[in-house]
N, C-alpha and C positions, 0 to 999 in steps of 0.2 A: 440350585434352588434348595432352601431349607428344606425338612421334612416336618416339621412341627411348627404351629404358629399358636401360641396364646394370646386370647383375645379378652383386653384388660377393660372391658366392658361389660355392658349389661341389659338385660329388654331387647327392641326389636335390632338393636345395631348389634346387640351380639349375634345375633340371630343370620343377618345381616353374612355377616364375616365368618360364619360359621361355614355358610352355606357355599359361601365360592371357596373360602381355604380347603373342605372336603372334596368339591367340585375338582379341583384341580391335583387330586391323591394325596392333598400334605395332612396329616393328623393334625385335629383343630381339639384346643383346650382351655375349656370355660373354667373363670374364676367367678363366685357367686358369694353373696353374703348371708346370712341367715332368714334374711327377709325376703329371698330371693330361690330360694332353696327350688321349689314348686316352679317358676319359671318355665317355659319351653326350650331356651336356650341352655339351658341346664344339660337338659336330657338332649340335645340336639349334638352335642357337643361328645368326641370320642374319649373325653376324660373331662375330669370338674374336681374343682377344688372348693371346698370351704373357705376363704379368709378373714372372714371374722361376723361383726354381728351388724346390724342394718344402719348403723351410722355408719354414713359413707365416709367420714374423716378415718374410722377406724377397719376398714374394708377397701372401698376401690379407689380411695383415695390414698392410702398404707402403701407407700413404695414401697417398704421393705415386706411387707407380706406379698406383693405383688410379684417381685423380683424371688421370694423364696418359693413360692410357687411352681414359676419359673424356674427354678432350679431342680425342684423336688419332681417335676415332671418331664425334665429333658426338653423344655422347649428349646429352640433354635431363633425362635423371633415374637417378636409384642408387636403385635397391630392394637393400638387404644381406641379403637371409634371415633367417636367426637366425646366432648367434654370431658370431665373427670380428669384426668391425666394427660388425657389430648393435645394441650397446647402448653404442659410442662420442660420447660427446657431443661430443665436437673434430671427428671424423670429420663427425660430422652436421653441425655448424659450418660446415665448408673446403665440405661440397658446399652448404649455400645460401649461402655465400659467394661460390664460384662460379657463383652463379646458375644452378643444377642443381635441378632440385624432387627434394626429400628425400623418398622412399617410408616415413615413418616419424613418430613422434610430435615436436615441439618439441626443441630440444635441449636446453633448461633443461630439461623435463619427464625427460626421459633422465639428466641429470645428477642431478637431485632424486630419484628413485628408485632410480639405480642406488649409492647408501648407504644400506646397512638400517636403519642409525640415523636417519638423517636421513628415512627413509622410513616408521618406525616412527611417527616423532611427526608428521609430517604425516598422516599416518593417524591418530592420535588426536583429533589436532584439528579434522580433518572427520569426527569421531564414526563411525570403524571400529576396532570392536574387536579389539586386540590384547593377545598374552600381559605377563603383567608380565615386567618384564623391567629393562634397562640403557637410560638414554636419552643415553649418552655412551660414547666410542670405551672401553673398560677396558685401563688403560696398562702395567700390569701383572699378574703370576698373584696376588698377595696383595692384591692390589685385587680381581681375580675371587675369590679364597677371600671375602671380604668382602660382595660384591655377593652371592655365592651361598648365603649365612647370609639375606643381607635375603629374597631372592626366595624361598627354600626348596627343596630338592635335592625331583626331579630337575632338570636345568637343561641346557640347551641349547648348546653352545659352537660360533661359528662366525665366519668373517672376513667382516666388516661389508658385502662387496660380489663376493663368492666364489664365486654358488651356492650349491650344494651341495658344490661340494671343500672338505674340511680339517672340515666338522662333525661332531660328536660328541656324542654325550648323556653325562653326570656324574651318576651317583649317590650320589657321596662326596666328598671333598675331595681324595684320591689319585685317583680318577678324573680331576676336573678338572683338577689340575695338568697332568694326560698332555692330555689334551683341547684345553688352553688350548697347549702348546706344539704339537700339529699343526696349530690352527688358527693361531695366528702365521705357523709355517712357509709355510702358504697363504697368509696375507695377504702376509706379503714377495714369494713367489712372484706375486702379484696385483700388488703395487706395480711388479715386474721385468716385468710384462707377460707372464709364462711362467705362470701358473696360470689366471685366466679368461680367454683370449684375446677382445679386444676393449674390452672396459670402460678408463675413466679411469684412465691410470695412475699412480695414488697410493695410499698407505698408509690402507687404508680403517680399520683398528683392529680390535677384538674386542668381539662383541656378544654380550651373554646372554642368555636370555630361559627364561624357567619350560617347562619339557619335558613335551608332555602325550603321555602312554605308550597305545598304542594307538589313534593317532588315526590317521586317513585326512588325506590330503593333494589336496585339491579346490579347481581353480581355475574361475574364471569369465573364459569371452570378452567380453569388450569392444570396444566401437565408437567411435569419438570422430569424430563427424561435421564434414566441413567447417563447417558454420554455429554448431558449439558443443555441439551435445546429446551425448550420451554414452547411448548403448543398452549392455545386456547379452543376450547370444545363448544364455545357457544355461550348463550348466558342465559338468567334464572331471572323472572318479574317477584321479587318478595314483598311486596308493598303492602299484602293486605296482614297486617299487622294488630295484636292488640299488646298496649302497654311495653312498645316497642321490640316484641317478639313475633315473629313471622307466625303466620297460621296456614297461609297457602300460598303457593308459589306456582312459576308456570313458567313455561318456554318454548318458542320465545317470548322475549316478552312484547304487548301489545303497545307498548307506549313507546321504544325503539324505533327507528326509521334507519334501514341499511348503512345509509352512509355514517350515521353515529354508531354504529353495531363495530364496522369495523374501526371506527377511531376506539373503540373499546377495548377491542380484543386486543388490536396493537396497544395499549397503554397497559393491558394486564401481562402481555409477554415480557416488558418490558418493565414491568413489576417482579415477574417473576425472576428476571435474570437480574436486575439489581442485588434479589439476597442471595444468586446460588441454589435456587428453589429446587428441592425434589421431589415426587413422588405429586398427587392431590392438593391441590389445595384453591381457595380462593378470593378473586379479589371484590369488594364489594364497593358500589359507587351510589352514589346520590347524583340522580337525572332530573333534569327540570326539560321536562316534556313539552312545553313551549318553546322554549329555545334551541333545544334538541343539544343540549349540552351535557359534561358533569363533571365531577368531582370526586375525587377518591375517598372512600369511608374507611377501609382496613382492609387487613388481610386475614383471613383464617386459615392457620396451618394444618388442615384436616379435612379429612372429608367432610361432607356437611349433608346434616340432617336431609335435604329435598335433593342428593345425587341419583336419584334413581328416575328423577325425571329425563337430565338428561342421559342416562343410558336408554330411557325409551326410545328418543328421538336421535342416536347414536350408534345405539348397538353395541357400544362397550360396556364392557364391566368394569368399572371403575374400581371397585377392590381388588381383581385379579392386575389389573395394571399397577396398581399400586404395591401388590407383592413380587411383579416382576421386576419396578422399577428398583426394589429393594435388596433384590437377588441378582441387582447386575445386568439382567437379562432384558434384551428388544421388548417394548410395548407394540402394540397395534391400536392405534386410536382412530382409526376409522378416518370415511371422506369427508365429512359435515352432515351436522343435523339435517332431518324431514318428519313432517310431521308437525304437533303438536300435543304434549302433555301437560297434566296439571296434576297436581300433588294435594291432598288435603291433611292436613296434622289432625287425628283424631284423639282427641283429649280427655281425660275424666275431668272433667271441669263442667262445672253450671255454665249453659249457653247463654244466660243475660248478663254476668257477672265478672266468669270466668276466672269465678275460684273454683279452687280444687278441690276434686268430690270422690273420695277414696273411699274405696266397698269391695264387696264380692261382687266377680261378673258372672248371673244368673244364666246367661245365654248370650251366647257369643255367633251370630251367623252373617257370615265374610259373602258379597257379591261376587257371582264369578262370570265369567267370559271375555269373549273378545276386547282388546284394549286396555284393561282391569288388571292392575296390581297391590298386591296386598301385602307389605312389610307387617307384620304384629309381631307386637313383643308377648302379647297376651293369649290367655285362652280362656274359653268357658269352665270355672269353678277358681279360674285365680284369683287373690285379693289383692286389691291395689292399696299397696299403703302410703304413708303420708312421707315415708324417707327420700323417696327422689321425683323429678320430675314427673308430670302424670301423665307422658305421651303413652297410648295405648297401642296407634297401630299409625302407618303412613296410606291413604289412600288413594293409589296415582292411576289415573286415566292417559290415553291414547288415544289421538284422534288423526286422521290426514290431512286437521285443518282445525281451526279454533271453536268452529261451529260443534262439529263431529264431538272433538273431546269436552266439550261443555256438555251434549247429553249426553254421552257416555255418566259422566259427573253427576247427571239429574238423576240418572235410572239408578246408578248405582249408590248414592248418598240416601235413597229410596230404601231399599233392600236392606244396606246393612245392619243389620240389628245387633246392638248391644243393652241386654239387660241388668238391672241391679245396682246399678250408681247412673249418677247422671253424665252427659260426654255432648261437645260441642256438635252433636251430628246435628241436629235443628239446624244450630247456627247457618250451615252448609246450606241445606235448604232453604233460607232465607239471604244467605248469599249471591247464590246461584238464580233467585230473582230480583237480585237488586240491578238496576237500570244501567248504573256506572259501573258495575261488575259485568255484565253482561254486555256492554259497548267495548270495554275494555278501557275505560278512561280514568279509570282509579288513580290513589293515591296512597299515600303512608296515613292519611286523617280518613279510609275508609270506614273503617273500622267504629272510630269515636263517632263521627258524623251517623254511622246507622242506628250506635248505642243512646245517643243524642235525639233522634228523632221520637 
């Protein structure tokens, strides 16, 4: 095992990685930007470094500040969190070039995934099912008007290695036109390195694919074990979505039914062993809960933001597995999930809006007890500023069953107080009475449909 691990992140996932790499006796060391200075993760952290100033192009997105860091500190290995450098395959490159062990999957595997086209048809071809769709970049909108005659409206429009920014669903052919020029607009944004920060930076294209209206969006943990196997840990409900970013997640999920749980798992091992997969990572699918079917949507080659759900219902530590799976050494991944948890992304965002509302936080008071998890990146007297994402804190419940962890979620969405800017906790509260949220019958149009009403 290394003895140092630098964690090339920032906010609660540093926080995050901080906490099991001390846990486990290796010297853990934060890299932080000037905006970032005051953090907890700073000071949590057995050494920190400066890298530069609060533009993240010139701070934690800086591979070579990154990497000198790393040098100037005797690290032994980079764990990147998610984002930012996360799912850079050069990045992962430079650190096992520098003979640094890489907290993360292959870098071919990263690069082979992180293009939905190119990740579409390797999925195919290790017999996971995906939407029909486009199996080449579409170079122009009358080549999409085209493609989208063949595939059948409605249809899917999105930049080939983007996330979720810039997609859109097409009804019409005046739809798509619109559709196809915002997702462009993203993908060039992608190519300039300013729209998914981290990923490859190249012209990924525009992908199509058949739009299924009412689905849920349900992914599956994955394991890629030192020795080659590839386990699945269960899978994640992320549907309730705004502006095609998740907000809360849960597992398992309610819209699943056993016997498609494990046609899942089997199509995600079998995902993972397509690229050689190591360490975390996972596969995300598009379910149409009617027919109790689905469809591959991509792979994230990282941990992801709502893993701490299922370690409630698992018992592993997903970072410590992931730094053993990087050190060579046996995982322990438990017998299968029990239980029931849910995760809420607590945001400084305006709850009708869901733009982002950066301030000082006047009073910061966390819920506690039984069942109750609290990842923050923040504390009382930090300012959140306008340079990165505006996650504040992750709020994950525990229950022995769906019922149980829903009021857990009431009493504790209750309690938590955060003053001095505004933060999606309402929302929560108005979630957690909504009828289709509370059946469990949701959707990826929750979200719009409650803002709609």
């Amino acid at each position: 095992m290394f003895e140092s691990v630098l964690v090339a992140n920032r906010g609660e996932i540093a926080s995050r990685v901080i906490h099991t790499v001390r846990k486990m006796g290796l010297k853990a060391i934060a890299v932080y930007s000037e905006a970032d200075a005051d953090l907890p993760f700073v000071g949590q952290a057995d050494e920190a470094i400066l890298i530069g100033p609060p533009d993240p192009r010139r701070s934690y997105l800086d591979i070579d500040a990154v990497l000198e860091a790393a040098k100037r500190t005797n690290a032994r290995a980079i764990h990147p969190g998610y984002g930012f450098l996360a799912e850079n395959a050069d990045f992962a490159q430079r650190v096992v070039d520098e003979n640094l062990a890489w907290i993360g999957p292959p870098p071919l595997a990263i690069a082979r995934m992180g293009d939905k086209i190119n990740a579409r048809n390797l999925m195919m071809d290790a017999g996971v099912p995906v939407a029909s769709g486009t199996w080449e970049p579409v170079p122009d909108v009358e080549t999409a008007v085209e493609e989208a005659q063949r595939i059948g409206y409605p249809v899917m429009v999105k930049a080939a290695g983007g996330g979720g920014i810039g997609m859109g669903a097409a009804f019409d052919e005046a739809a798509l036109r619109k559709a196809y020029d915002t997702a462009r607009r993203a993908a060039e944004r992608f190519a300039g390195g300013g729209g998914a920060p981290g990923r490859s930076g190249r012209d990924p294209g525009i992908l199509l694919e058949r739009y299924i209206e009412h689905a849920r969006h349900v992914e599956v943990q994955i394991l890629g074990l030192a020795d080659g196997t590839v386990v699945a840990l269960g899978e994640r409900d992320c549907s309730v979505q705004r502006r095609h970013q998740k907000i809360v997640e849960e597992t398992p999920s309610p819209g699943v039914r056993p016997e498609l749980r494990a046609r899942m798992l089997e199509a995600a091992v079998r995902a993972g062993e397509a690229v050689g997969y190591r360490g975390a990572g996972t596969v995300e699918c598009l379910v149409d809960p009617v027919a109790q079917d689905f469809v591959f949507l991509e792979m994230n080659t990282r941990l992801q933001v709502e893993h701490p759900i299922t370690e409630m219902v698992t018992g592993v530590d997903l970072v410590e597995q992931q730094l053993l799976i990087a050190a060579g050494e046996d995982a322990s991944y438990g017998s299968g999930p029990s239980g029931h948890a849910i995760e809420f992304r607590v945001y400084a965002e305006d709850p009708k809006c869901f733009l982002p509302s950066p301030g000082e936080i006047k009073v910061w008071e966390e819920p506690i007890g039984e069942g109750i998890r609290i990842d923050a990146g923040y504390a009382e007297g930090n300012l959140v500023t306008p340079f990165y994402d505006p996650l504040l804190a992750k709020l994950c419940v525990f229950g022995t069953d769906r019922a149980a962890a829903l009021e857990h979620a009431r009493e504790a969405v209750q309690v938590f107080r955060i003053d001095g800017l505004k933060t999606n906790l309402p929302f929560f509260t108005e979630l957690l009475d909504n009828a289709e949220f509370a059946r469990g019958t949701y959707d990826t149009g929750l979200v719009a449909r409650m803002r709609a009403s």
